[in-house]
N, C-alpha and C positions, 0 to 999 in steps of 0.2 A: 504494500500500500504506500504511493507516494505522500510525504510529508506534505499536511497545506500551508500555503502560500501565507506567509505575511498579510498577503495585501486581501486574501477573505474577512469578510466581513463580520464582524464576531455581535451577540447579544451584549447588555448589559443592562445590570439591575439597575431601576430606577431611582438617581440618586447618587450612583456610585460612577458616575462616568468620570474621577479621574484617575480612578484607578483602574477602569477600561482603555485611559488610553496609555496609562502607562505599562500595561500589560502589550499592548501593540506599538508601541515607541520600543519594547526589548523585543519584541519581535523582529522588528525593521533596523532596529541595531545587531541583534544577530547577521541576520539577513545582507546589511547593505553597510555595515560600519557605522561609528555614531555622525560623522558628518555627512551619512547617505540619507536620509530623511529628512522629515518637513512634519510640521505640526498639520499641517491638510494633510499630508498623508496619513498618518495617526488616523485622523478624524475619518475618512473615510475606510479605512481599516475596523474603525469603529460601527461604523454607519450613521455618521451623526453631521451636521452641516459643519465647516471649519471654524464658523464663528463661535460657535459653543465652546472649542478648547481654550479659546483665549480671556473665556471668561474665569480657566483657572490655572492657564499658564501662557506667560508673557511673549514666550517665544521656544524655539529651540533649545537655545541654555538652560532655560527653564528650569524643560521636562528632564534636559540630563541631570538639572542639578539633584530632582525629586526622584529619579531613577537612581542616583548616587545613594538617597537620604535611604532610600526603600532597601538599599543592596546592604548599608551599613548596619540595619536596622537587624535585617537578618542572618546578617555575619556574628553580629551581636549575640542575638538571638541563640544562634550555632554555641558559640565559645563559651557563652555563661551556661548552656547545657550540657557542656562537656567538662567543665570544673564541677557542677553541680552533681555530678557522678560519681566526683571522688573527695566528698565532703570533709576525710579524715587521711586523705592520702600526705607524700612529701609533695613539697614546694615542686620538688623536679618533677616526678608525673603529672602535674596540674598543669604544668610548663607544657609537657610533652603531647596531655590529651589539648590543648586551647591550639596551640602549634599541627595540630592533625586536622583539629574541624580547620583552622585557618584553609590550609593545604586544600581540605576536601570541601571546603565552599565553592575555592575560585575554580574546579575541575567540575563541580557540580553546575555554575554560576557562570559560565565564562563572560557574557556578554555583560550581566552586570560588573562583574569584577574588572573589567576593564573601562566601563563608565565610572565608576569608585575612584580608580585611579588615574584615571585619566583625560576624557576631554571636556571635564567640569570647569575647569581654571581654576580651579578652588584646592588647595589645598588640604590634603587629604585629612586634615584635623582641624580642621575651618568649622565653625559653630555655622555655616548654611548646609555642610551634610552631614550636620550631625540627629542621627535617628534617634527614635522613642526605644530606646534602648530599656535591657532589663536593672534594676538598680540604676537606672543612671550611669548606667558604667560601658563604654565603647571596646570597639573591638582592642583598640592599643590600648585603654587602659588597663582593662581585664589582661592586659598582657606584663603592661610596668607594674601591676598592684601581685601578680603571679611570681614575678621574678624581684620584687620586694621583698616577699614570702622568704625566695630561695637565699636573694641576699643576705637576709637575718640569718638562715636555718643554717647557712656556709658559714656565715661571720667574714662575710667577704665586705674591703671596702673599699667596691668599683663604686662610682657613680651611676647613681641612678640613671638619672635620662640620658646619659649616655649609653648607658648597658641595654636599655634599651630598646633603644632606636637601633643599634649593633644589632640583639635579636632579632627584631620586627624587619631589619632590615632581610638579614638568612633570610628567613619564614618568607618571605615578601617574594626574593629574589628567585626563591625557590616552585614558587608557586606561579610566578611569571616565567621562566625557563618548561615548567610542563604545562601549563596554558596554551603558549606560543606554537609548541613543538620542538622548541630549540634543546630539549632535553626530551629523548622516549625511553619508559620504562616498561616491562613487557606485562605489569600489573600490577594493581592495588599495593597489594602487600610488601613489592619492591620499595612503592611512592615512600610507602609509609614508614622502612628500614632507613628508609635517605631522611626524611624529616626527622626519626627519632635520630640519626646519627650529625646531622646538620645541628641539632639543637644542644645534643651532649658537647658537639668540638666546639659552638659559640661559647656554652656556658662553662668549658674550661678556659678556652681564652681570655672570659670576665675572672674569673676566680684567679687567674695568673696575674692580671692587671691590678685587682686588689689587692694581691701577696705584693706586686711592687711597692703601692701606694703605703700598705703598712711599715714597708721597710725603709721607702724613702722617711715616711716620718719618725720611726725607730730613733 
């Protein structure tokens, strides 16, 4: 059975049209790239005249910015359910399960996860995409407040948002190389060998940096 087309015309509840068209805005970002679309197209995708989207988004950037907010939302979403599994675990597996759902979002996600990071202009930690998160807590922070934990539990003393940003960055980097294709792995279970070993060589390199930092003050 051929996949349909973006550009069919989909229902929606009454009421809820923008989040019908933000479901066919990640359709057509799939489909054609985030700079291949148009808010008419959206709309007609939707089945609805073009002047109705702009009664609740301004343009293009818009809708990517609300396609960002929605992708963060549920990155989010993913990571605080994947800590919340291991309520009594170490700091490092909590590290290891949030750095997995990270991994298995953008592979589950691809077209948002590349909206998120990409052609919003917005700065990936910018309070415009930032979602209705659980706690209040984003996907990076559930990640700095995870490796605080490990910080303490080490008695390591890297800098915080440095160590970070360091982590988020692996996890990020990593999940952008099997996104792209620029990295192929022949399954799950490999991805998930690279993540847990990606996040053990980051978080030795922090704990080496804090062994300096104690010694330079020594």
């Amino acid at each position: 059975m051929s996949k349909p087309s973006a550009r069919r015309r989909r229902s929606y509840h009454h009421g809820d049209l923008p989040s019908a068209l933000l479901d066919a805005a990640d359709a057509l970002v799939a489909e054609k790239g985030a700079s291949g679309f148009s808010l008419r197209e959206a709309a007609r995708v939707v089945g609805v005249d073009p002047a109705a989207c702009y009664r609740h988004f301004r343009d293009r950037e818009a809708i990517l910015q609300a396609l960002a907010r929605r992708g963060f939302t549920r990155l989010a979403a993913a990571m605080a359910a994947a800590a919340a599994e291991l309520p009594e675990a170490p700091p490092e597996r909590v590290l290891l399960a949030i750095g997995h759902a990270y991994v298995r979002f953008a592979a589950a996600h691809p077209s948002a996860f590349r909206v998120m990071f990409g052609p919003t202009g917005v700065d990936a930690r910018d309070h415009l995409l930032r979602g209705d998160y659980p706690d209040d807590v984003g996907p990076y922070e559930r990640m700095q407040r995870a490796l605080g934990a490990w910080l303490a539990d080490a008695r390591c003393d890297a800098d915080l948002e440095q160590a970070s940003l360091t982590l988020w960055a692996g996890v990020h980097g990593l999940a952008c190389l099997l996104l792209e294709g620029a990295l192929r792995l022949p399954d799950d279970e490999r991805r998930d060998r690279l993540v847990a070993a990606s996040i053990a060589t980051t978080l030795a390199g922090i704990r080496a940096a804090g062994a300096g930092i104690r010694a330079a003050g020594a």
